[in-house]
C-alpha positions, -999 to 999 in steps of 0.1 A, spaced: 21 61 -4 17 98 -3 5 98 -41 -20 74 -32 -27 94 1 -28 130 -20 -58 111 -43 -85 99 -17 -78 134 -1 -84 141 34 -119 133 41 -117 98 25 -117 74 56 -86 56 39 -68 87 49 -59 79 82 -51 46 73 -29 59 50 -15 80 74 -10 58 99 9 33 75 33 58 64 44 62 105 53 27 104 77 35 72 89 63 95 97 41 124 115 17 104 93 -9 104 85 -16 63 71 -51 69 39 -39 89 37 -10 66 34 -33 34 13 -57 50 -9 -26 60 -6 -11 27 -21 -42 14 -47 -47 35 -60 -7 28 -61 -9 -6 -86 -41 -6 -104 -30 24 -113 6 10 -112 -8 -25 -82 19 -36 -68 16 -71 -32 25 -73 -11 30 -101 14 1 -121 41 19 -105 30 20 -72 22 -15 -78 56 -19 -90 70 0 -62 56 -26 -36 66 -51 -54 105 -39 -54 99 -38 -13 83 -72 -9 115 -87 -31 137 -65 -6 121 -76 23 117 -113 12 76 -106 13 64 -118 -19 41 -142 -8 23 -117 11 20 -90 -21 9 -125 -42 -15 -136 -11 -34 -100 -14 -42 -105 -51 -41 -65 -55 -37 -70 -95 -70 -60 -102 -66 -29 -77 -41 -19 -107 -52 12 -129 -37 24 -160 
């Protein structure tokens, strides 16, 4: 999240999102911050990375989530 937060940089308004998702990692709660997460990219139209994407996946196993990361179709957010 803070690779994806470093490239819109600090004026983009996904920023704050961003910011505000990675609080909910901090305070333990990883299920609203994935569904979040999900929700920013689509919303602001953000492109992340395979292994980002990757990443999130890993969680959503983890966390028994996958519907959710399958439900937000963010394949085509995906860039090489």
């Amino acid at each position: 999240m803070a690779a994806l937060r470093a490239r819109v940089g600090p004026v983009h308004p996904a920023h704050r999102a961003l910011r505000s998702t990675a609080g909910a990692v901090e305070h333990a709660e990883p299920e609203l911050a994935l569904d979040d997460l999900c929700q920013i990219i689509r919303y602001f139209d953000l492109r992340i990375t395979l292994a980002e994407y990757g990443t999130m996946q890993a969680l959503a196993e983890e966390l028994a989530m996958t519907d959710l990361l399958e439900d937000a179709r963010l394949l085509s957010f995906i860039i090489s």
